[in-house]
N, C-alpha and C positions, 0 to 999 in steps of 0.2 A: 566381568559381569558381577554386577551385586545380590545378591538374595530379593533385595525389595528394587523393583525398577524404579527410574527418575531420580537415584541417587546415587552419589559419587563413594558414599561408603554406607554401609549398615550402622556401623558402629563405630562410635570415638571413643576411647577411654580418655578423661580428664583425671590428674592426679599430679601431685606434688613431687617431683623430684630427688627430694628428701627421703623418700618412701620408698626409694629403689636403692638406694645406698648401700652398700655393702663395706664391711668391718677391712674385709678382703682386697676391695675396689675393683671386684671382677664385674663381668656385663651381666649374671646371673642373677637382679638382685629378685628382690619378691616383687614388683610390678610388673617384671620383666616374665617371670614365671609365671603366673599370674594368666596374662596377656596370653603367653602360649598354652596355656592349659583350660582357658577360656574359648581361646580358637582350633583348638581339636575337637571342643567337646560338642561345638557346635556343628561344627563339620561332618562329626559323625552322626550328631542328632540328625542333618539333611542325609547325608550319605556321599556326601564328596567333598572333595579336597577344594579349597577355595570357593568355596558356593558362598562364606557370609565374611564380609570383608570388614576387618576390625582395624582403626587406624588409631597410634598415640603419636606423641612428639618424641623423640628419641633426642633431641641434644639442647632441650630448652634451657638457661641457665638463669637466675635471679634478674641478669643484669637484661636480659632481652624484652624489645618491643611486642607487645600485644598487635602482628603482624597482619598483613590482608591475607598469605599465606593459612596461618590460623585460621583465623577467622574465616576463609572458605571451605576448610574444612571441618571448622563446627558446622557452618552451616548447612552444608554438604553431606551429613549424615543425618540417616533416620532415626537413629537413636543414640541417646548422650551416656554413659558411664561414670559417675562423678566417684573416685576411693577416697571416701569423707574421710579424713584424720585431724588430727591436731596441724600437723605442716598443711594439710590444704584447708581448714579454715582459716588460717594464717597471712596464704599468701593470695594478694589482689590477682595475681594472672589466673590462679583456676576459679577462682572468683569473676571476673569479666568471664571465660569462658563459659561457663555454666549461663551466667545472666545474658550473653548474647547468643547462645540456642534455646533458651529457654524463649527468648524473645520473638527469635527466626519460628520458632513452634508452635508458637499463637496464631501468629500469619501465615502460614501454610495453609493449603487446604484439608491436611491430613488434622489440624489442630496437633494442641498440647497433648490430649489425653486419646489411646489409640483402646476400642471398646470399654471394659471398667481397668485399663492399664496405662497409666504413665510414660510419656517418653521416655522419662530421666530414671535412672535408676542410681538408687542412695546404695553403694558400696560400703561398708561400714569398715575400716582397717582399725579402729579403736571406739573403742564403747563411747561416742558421744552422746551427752542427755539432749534428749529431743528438742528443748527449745534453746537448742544454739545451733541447732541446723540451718543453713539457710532457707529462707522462705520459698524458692524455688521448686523445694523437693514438696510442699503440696501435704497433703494426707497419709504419704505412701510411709508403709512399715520400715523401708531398708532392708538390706541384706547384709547380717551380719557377716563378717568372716575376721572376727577377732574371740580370742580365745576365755575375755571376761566370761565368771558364772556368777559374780555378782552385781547388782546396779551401781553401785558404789565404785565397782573396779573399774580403772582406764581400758583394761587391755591391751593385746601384741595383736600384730596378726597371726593367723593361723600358719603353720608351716605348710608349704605345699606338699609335705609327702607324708604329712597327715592325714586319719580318716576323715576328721571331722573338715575339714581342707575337701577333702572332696565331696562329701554329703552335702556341704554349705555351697560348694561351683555346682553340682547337680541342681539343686533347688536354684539357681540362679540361672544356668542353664533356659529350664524349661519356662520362666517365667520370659526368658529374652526368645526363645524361641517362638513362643505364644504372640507375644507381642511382633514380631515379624511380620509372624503369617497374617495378623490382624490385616496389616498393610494390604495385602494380597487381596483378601474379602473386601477392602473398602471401595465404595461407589468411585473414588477420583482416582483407583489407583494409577490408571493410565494417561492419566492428561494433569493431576496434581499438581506435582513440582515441576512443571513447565518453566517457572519463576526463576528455580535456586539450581540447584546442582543439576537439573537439569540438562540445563542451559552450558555447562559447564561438560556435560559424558557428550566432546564433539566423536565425530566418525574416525576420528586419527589424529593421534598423539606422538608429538617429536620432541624428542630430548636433545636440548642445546649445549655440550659440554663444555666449560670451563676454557679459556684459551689462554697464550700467554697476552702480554698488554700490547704488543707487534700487532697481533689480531684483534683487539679490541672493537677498533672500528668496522672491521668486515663481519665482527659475530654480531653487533649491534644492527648493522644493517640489513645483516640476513633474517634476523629475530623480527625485524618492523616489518619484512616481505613477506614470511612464512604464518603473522600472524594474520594479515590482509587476507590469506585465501580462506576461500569458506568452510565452516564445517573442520578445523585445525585447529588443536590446541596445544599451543606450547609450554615449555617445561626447561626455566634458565635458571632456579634459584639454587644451585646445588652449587660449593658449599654455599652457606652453611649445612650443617655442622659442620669445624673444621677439623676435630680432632678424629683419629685414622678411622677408629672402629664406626663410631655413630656415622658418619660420613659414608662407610661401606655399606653399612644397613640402609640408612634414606634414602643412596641412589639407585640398590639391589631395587627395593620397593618402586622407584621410577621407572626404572630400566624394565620393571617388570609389566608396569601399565603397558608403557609406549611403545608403538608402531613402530619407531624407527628412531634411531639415535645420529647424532651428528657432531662430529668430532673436526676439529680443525687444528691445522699442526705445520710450523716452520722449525726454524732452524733453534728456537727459543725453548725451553722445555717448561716456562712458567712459574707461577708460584707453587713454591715446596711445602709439604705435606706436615702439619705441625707434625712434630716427634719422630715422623720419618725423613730423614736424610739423605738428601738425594734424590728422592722420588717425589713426582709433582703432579698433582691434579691432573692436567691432563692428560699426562700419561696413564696414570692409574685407574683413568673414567674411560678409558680405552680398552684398558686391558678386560676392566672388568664388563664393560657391552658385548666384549669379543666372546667373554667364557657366560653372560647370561642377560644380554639384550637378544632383542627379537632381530635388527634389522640393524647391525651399528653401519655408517656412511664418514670413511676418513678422509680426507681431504689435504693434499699439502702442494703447497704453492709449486706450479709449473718449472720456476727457476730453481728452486732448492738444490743444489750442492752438499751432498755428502761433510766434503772436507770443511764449509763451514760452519757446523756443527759442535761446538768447545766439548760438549759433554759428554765424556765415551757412552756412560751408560745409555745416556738418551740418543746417541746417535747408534746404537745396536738397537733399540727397540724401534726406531722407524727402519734400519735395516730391515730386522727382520719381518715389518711388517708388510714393507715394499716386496720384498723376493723370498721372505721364506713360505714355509707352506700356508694357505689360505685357511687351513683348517675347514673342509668340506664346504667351501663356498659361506661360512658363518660370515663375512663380512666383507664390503667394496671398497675399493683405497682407487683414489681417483690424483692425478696429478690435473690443476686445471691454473686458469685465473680467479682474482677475486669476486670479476664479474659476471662470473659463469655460473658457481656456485649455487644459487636462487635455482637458475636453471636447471642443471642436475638433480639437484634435491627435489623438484616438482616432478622431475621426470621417473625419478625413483619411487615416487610416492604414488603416482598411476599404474608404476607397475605392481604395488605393491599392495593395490584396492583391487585391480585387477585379478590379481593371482586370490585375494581374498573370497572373491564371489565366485571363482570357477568352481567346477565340481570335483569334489576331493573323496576320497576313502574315509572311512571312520578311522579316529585318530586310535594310535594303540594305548589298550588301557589297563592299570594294572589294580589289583585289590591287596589292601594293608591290613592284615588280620594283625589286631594288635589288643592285646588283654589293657585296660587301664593302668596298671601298671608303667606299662611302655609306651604310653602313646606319645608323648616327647620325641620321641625316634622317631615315632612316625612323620610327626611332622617336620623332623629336618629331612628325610628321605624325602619327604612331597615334593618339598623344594626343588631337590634334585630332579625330580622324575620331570616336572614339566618344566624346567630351564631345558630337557630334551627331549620335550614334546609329546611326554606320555602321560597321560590325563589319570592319576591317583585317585581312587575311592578307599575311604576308611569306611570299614564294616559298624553303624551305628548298633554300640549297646539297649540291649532289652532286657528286663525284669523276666520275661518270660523265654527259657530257654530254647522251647521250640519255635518261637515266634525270631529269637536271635541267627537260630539253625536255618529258620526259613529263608530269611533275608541273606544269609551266607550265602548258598543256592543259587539265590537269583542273580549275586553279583558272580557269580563265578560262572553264570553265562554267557554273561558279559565283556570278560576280560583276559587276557591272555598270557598274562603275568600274574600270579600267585606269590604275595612276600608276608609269612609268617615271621613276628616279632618272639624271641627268646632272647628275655633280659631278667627280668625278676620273678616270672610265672614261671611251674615246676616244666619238666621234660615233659611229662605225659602230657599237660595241655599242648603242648606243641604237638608231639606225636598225633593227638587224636585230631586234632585242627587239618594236619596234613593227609593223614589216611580220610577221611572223609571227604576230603576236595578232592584227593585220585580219586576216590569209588565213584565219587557224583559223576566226576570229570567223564570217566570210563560211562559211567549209564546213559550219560546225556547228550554224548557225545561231543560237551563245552569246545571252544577253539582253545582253551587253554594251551599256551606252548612251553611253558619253563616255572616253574615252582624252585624258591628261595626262600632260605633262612636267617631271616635277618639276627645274627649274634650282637647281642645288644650288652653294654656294662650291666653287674660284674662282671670280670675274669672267666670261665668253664673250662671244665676238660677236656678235651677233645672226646665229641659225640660223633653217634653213628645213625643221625637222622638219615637214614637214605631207604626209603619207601618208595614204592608204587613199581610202576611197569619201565623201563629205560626209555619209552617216549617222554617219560615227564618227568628226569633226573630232579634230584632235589641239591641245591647250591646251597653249599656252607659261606654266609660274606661273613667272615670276621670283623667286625666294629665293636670287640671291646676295648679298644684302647683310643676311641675316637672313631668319626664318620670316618667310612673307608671308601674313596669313591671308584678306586679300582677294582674293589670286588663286585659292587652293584654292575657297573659298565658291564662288566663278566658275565652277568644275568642276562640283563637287555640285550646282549646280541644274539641271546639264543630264540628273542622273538621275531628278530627277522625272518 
């Protein structure tokens, strides 16, 4: 779900490739951080975890086509993010980008300009003088986040774990927040984009995985049957990106739309993973539906023999996906024909609309007490929490203490997991975070079942957070040396 209905995202960020670079060549660059510290801030501005859905390109490279892919995902957001620099006045792709949602946002019914606010928003990563901005960006001021203090200076961008880094995302923030809500208040919110992206958020989403070229023809054919049915939107274009990491991100993000995944697998293990050896597409878009798709569906032909299989590795990972453990029912492994497949898959997907509309429990939900500071951690935990179907709120910051105190409160009536962030705020905010949610929890008689401390980088001593009454133990997860996924698991079972 997105923030503003009738569209397929809230937000696109457009930006230069260049602009993420690192000296290092790690995945951290500042677009990259940027992006996540963009979508926390918003998040807690709403009060939940994925309430406003920010999309970029993660492996766009000079030499690529300005794609239909792209391009329905400009169009397909309510609002544009352009990071103006010298590299993106430069380059023609964020150039067409900007010019064909700027164009899509004429003709909408929402228009260009949402109250006295602009779709587009002018990013500023270097002090560019105003009239070599593009004409697209209209009247609007920009939003600096480079570190010039004179007109003359080019400027850097700001560092993300600077103050002026966060005072420059706050004022950006509230202005992307305002603009949102606009949508909401507007007369066409609900019939609007009928047109665009609309047209595009169908009832159920299936992801077509990669196959080797043996299967070519059956994934082709199943692709033209599955898009025929009504209200079904398919999802083949993975890779690209082919290189490991970007490749892991763009599918995680698919895998994490869609309804149901669909894998198909012989005796071939397909094309190999650039830079990784040995391991091939569709094995690795298997593995990864298994540990965080909603609904994966593997498929391997009827006749398949074991023995002729050449590839030990690949012939252990369909072993064990044949006969070893199911992993709580996370996925279906069907031996069938080519012509059945269609079949099967329709019939998985009735049940899978079906189980949707029946009547369910409220899902379990947890709250992310997490100072600004830390809220990075927060958001790789969120990930976590609902790849296992526990719906994450982050506590949104307030100017006014008691108005922040209050809203603590109301979410801790709400939820039954409790995870306090200690990464670079002192002991005693944590201490006092935690002794307040027991006393509430205690007065109010909240369902709260399990209170966690999330140990975030630096390093620490070994503390003695352990408050409250032993119905509501407090859990040390160690993640200073990295996400720790076996200490959080640790937590969550004690809300069963």
């Amino acid at each position: 779900m997105t923030y503003v209905s009738g569209f397929e995202f809230d937000i696109f960020i457009s930006y230069a490739h260049v602009d993420n670079l690192t000296a290092e060549g790690g995945s951290k660059g500042w677009v990259s951080q940027f992006h996540q510290y963009l979508e926390v801030q918003l998040w807690k501005r709403v009060g939940r975890t994925e309430s406003v859905k920010v999309w970029r390109d993660l492996a766009l490279d000079g030499n690529q086509l300005f794609d239909q892919t792209i391009q329905d995902r400009v169009q397909g957001s309510a609002l544009f993010l352009a990071l103006t620099s010298a590299g993106y006045l430069a380059s023609d792709y964020c150039r067409r980008e900007l010019r064909c949602f700027h164009e899509r946002a004429q003709s909408d019914p929402y228009g260009l300009v949402m109250g006295d606010r602009l779709r587009i928003f002018n990013v500023l990563l270097n002090n560019i003088p105003r009239p070599k901005w593009p004409e697209e960006y209209g009247r609007s001021s920009g939003h600096a986040f480079h570190d010039a203090k004179r007109e003359e200076e080019f400027g850097e961008p700001v560092d993300p774990g600077d103050k002026l880094f966060q005072q420059q995302l706050r004022d950006l923030v509230n202005s992307v927040y305002k603009t949102l809500s606009a949508f909401k208040r507007a007369p066409s919110a609900a019939e609007g984009t009928q047109d665009s992206a609309a047209r595009k958020e169908t009832s159920f989403t299936i992801y077509v995985a990669d196959t080797a070229d043996s299967l070519r023809t059956v994934r082709k054919r199943l692709i033209n049957e599955l898009q025929q049915q009504s209200g079904t939107r398919v999802v083949t274009n993975i890779p690209p990106p082919f290189e490991p990491h970007g490749h892991e991100q763009e599918l995680t993000e698919e895998l994490r739309r869609a309804n149901l995944s669909v894998h198909l697998l012989d005796q071939f293990a397909g094309r190999e993973i650039d830079g990784l050896p040995g391991l091939c597409y569709p094995q690795a878009q298997a593995e990864l539906a298994i540990a965080r798709g909603q609904a994966p569906f593997i498929w391997v032909a009827q006749h398949l023999e074991r023995d002729s299989i050449e590839d030990e590795g690949y012939k252990q990972f369909l072993d064990k996906l044949e006969n070893g453990s199911r992993e709580e029912g996370r996925y279906d492994f069907v031996r069938g024909s080519p012509s059945s497949i269609a079949r099967e898959i329709s019939e998985k997907i009735e049940n899978l609309k079906a189980r949707a509309v029946e009547p369910n429990t409220s899902p379990a939900a947890a709250l992310l007490d997490t100072h600004l500071k830390d809220q990075l951690h927060a958001y790789e935990l969120s990930r976590f929490l609902l790849e296992r179907h526990v719906q994450p709120y982050i506590n949104p910051e307030e100017d006014d203490p008691r108005k922040n105190l209050k809203l603590f409160e109301e979410r801790l009536k709400q939820v039954s997991l409790l995870i306090v962030f200690f990464g670079n705020v002192a002991e005693e905010w944590v201490r006092a975070r935690l002794a307040t949610a027991v006393q509430f929890a205690i007065a109010e008689a909240c369902p709260l079942k399990a209170c966690g401390v999330y140990l975030a980088p630096p390093r620490k001593m070994s503390s003695s957070l352990q408050l409250g009454p032993k119905w509501i133990p407090i859990e040390l997860m160690d993640n200073t040396e990295g996400f720790n996924a076996a200490s959080v698991t640790r937590l969550l079972a004690r809300m069963i």
